[in-house]
C-alpha positions as CSV (number, residue, x, y, z in Angstrom):
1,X,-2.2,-31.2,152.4
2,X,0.4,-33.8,153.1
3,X,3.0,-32.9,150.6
4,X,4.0,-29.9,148.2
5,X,2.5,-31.6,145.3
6,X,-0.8,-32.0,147.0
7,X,-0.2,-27.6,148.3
8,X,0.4,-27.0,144.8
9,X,-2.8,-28.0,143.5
10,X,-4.8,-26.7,145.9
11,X,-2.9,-23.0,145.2
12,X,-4.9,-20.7,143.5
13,X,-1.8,-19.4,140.7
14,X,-4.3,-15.9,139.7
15,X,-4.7,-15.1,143.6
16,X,-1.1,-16.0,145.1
17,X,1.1,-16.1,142.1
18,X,4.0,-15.8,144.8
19,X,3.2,-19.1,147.2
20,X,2.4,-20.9,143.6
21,X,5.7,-20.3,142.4
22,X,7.4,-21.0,145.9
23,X,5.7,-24.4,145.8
24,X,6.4,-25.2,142.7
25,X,10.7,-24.5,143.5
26,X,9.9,-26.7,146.7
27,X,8.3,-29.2,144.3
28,X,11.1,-29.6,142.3
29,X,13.8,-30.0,144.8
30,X,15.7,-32.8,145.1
31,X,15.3,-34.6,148.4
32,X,18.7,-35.5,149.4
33,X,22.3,-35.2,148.2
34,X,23.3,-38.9,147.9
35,X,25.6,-38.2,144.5
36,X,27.7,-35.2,145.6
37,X,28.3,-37.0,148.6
38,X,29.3,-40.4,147.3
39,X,31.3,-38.4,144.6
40,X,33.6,-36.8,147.2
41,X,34.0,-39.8,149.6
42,X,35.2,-41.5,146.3
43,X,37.5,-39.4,145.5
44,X,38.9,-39.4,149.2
45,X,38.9,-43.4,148.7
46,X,41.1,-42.5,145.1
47,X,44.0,-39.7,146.7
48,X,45.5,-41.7,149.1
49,X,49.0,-40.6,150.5
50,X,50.7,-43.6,147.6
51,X,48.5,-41.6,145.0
52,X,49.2,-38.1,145.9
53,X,51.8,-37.9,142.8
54,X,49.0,-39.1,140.5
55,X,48.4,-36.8,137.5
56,X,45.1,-34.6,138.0
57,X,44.1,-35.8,134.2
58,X,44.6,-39.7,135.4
59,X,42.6,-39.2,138.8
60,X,39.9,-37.9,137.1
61,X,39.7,-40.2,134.5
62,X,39.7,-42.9,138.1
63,X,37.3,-41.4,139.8
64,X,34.9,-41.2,136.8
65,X,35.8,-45.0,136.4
66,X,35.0,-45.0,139.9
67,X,31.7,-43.5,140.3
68,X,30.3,-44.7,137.0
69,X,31.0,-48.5,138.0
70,X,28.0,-49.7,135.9
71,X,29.1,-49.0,132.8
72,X,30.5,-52.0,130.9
73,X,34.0,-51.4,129.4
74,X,35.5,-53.1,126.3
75,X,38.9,-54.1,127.5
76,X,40.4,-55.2,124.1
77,X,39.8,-52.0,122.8
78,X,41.1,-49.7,125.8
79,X,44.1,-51.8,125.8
80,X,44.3,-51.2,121.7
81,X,44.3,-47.5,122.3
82,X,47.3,-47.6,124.6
């Protein structure tokens, strides 16, 4: 078997309950760590030595912006609310 998928169906779950359930975590894995990584070298980006007085509540609320850049925004009504 080439892959975990292909292991998995080829396990017998009655005669190696163990291996099946192995294979099945290894299945289910994700294969890299792309978003934890891109979150932190945002937020590195965000608390730059000028920003290092900025509220924890408004660098959140930055690097959520910052991270979730796809989201469209209604600016009339942000600038409403404040």
């Amino acid at each position: 078997p080439k892959s975990a998928l292909e292991c998995l169906d080829l396990c017998d779950k009655i005669l190696y309950p163990n291996i099946y359930t192995l294979l099945h975590i290894l299945a289910t894995l994700p294969v890299s760590t792309a978003t934890p990584e891109r979150t932190f070298s945002s937020l590195r980006r965000l608390k730059t030595y000028l920003r290092n007085t900025t509220s924890e509540n408004r660098l959140n609320v930055l690097a959520l912006m910052n991270i979730h850049y796809n989201v469209n925004l209604d600016t009339k009504h942000i600038v409403d609310i404040f």
